[in-house]
N, C-alpha and C positions, 0 to 999 in steps of 0.2 A: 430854909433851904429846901430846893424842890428836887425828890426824885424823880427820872425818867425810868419808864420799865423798859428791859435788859431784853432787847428782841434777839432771837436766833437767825433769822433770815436776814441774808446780805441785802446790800442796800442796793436801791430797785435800780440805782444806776452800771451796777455791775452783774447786774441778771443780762440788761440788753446792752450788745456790741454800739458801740458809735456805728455813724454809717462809712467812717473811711477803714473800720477793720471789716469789716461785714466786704468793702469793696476790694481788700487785699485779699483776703479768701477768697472770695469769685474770681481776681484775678489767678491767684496761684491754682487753683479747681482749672479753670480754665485751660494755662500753658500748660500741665499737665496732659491735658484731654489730646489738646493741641499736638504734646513730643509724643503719643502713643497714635494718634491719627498718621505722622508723618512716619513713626517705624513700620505700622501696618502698611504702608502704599509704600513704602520703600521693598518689604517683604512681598506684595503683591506685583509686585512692577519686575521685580530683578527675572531674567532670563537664567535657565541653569545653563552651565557651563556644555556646550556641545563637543565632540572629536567633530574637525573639521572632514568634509565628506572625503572619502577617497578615493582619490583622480584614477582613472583609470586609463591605462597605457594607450598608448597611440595605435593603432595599429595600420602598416603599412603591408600593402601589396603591390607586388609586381606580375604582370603579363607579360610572356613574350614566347607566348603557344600560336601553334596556327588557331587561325580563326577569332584568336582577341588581338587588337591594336600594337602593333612592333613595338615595346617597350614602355605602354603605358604604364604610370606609377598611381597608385590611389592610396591617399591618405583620409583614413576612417572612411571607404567607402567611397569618396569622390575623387574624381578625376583630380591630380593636381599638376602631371607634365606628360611629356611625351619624351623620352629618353632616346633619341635617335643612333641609332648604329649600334646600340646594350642588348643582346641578347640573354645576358642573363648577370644577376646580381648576387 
């Protein structure tokens, strides 16, 4: 009967991965890398929340002094009628 001597160290086949776990770690390494690229450009991209700007009122003039147009109206500034026979509003 022959003895074998009694090694410590695992067998050389389970020191080194196959090459298809070696390929399932690259891949999970990978989509990881991948869902942390897509949060950062998610966080980079989004716009913060703005208050919409606030409109400011129309404002409306009327003439109908001597020396300005018998009852012209002006909306912000420009002409927009001529109000015939209105002397005053």
């Amino acid at each position: 009967m022959q003895v074998k001597p009694l090694s410590l160290r695992p067998p050389r086949r389970a020191v080194m991965p196959d090459g298809a776990a070696v390929r399932r770690s690259a891949a999970a390494a990978l989509r990881a890398a991948g869902r942390a690229m897509q949060r950062l450009g998610r966080h980079l991209t989004s716009t913060p929340t703005r208050a919409p700007p606030v409109a400011q009122p129309t404002l409306l003039e009327f003439y109908a002094e001597a020396g300005a147009p018998e009852g012209a109206l002006y909306v912000d500034g420009q002409l927009a009628a001529h109000l015939a026979g209105v002397r005053r509003l």
